[in-house]
N, C-alpha and C positions, 0 to 999 in steps of 0.2 A: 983302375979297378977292373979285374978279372967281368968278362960276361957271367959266366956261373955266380960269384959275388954279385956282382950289380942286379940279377933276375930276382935272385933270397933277398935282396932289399929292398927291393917291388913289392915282393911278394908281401916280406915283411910289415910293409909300411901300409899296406891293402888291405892286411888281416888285424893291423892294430887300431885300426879308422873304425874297420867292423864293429871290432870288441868293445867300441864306445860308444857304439849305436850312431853312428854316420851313416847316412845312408850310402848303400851298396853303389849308384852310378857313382858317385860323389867322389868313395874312397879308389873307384876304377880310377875316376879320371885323375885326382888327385897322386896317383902311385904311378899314374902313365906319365904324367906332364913330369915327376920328379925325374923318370928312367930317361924322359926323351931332352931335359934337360942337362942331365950328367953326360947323355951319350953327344948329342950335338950343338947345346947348347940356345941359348932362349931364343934367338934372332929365327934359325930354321923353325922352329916349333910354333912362335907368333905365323908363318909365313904358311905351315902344316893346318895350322886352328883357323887362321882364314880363308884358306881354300876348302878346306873339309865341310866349314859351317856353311857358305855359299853352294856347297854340293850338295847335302843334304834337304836345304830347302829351297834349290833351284828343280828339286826332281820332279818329272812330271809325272810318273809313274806313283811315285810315292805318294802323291796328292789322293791317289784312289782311297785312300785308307780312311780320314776323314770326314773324304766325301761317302761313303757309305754307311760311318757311325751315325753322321750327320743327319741320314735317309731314315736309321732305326730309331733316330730321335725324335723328327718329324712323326713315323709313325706311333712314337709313344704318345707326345700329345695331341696328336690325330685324335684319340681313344681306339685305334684300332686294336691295341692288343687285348683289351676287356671283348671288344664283337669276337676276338679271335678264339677268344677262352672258350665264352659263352656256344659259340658255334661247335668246337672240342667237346665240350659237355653234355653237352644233346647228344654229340653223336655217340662218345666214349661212353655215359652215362648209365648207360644197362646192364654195363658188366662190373664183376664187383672189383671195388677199386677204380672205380671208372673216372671219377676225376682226377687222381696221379696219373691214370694213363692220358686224360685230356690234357693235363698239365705240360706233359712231356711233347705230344702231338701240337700244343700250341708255342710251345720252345723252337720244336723244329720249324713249324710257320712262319715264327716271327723272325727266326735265323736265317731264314732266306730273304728276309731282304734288309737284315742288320748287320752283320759279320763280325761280331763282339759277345764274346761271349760273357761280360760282365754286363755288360747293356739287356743282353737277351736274360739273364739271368732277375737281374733287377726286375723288370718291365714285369716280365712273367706272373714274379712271385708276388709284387704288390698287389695283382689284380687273382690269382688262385690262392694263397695261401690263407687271405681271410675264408674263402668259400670251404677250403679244404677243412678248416679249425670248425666251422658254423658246419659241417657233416658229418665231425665225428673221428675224423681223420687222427691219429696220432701222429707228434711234433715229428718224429723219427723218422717214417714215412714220408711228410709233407716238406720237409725241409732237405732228406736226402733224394725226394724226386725233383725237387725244382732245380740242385745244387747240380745233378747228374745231367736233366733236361739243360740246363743253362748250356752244360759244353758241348751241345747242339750248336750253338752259334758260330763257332770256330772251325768248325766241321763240316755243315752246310753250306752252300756258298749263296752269297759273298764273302771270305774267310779272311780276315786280315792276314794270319801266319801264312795263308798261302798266298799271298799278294808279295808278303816279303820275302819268301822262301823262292817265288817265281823270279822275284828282281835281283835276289844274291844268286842265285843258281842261272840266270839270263834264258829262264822258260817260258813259254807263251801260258799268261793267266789264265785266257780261256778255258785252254786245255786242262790245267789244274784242276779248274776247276770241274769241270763238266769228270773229270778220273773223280771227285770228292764225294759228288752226289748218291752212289752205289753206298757206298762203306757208311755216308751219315743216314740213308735212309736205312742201313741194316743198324745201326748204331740202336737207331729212335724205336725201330720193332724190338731189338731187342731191351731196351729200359722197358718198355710197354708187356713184354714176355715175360722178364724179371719180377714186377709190380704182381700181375697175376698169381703168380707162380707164390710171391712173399704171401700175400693178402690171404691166400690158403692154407698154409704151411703155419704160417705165425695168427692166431688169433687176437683179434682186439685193437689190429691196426688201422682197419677202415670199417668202417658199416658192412652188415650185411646186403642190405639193397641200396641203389643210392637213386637221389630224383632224379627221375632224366626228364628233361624239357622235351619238347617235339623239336624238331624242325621245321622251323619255320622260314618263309618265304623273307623276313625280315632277316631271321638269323644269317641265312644266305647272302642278303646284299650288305651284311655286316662283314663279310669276308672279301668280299669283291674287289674293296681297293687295293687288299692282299696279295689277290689274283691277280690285279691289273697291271702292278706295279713288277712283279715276278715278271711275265709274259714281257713287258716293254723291256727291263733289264735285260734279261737273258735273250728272249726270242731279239732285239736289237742286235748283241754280244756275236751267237753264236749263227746268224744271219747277215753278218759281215757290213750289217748299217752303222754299228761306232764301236771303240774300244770301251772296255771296263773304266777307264777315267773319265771318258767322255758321258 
């Protein structure tokens, strides 16, 4: 069999898995093991599938990934991302539309010490998007600020895509990271810029005024272990006391 033949029967056999609703890695590997079977036969490919799988989870590098969802899951039933809101709120709270913009500010928060941006997204919304609905908020609003704030988490670091984008491309994570920070903190002003800008333009989205809590002394040591947990990460990291896996 011709290579150009044998690639259209990869191919082939990859898009007919789809069409039946196979899942997408499933019909990859299933269309890979048929090409690497026709091309070299099973013995090589058994010998490819066992070295490959003892690569993949011998990596030390890769372990970071994990361990950082790990960190945002801890902090979800910590309750830190309710103190996270709650402290967003006060502060965002005077301006109109101020809790989609706290929502977004507390996205960004929670993303710096989760790196997932389904995780940052979930956590988020369960604890604003009741508050958002009990204000007045329209669904449109409340569900495209949390969706938008969620991909905060990917963007801010800890970033899983740039943990793996650092280990395929052989970059130092640090560095990634620390170039990330700029572009996610312009990201989070600008949803925050957007939100205003809607809430004016479109009426009926958000309340005219919305409560703002004070700040309180409490509210602040609700954010602390936020802070605390950032500063030992990072200031660690880029301090040359341990690597991002460590």
């Amino acid at each position: 069999m011709s290579p150009i033949a044998l690639t259209l029967l990869i191919f082939g056999v990859m898009l007919v898995l789809m069409a039946i609703r196979t899942p997408i890695s499933v019909a990859m590997f299933v269309a890979g093991v048929a090409g690497y079977v026709l091309q070299a036969g099973w013995m090589p490919l058994a010998a490819f599938l066992n070295n490959q799988a003892f690569a993949r989870f011998a990596s030390y590098d890769l372990s970071v990934i994990p361990l950082f969802i790990l960190m945002g899951n801890f902090a979800t039933q910590g309750g830190i991302s309710k103190a996270l809101f709650e402290f967003a709120a006060a502060l965002m709270g005077r301006f109109r539309g101020g809790l989609a913009m706290a929502a977004v500010l507390a996205s960004a928060a929670f993303g710096s010490i989760c790196g997932s941006s389904v995780a940052t997204a979930a956590t988020i919304t369960s604890v604003a998007l009741p508050e958002m609905r009990r204000h007045g908020y329209s669904g449109r609003l409340s569900t495209g600020t949390l969706a938008a704030g969620g991909t905060l988490g990917i963007l801010i670091p800890p970033s899983v895509p740039l943990v793996i984008y650092a280990i395929l491309t052989e970059q130092n994570i640090a560095k990634l990271f620390a170039a990330a920070m700029v572009p996610g903190l312009i990201a989070m002003l600008g949803y925050m810029i957007a939100i205003a800008v809607y809430v004016r333009l479109v009426p009926g989205q958000a309340p005219e005024h919305d409560e703002a809590p004070a700040i309180t002394a409490h509210s602040l040591m609700g954010i602390a272990p936020i802070a605390i947990v950032f500063l030992i990460v990072f200031g660690g990291i880029y301090g040359g006391l341990f690597t991002p896996t460590e």
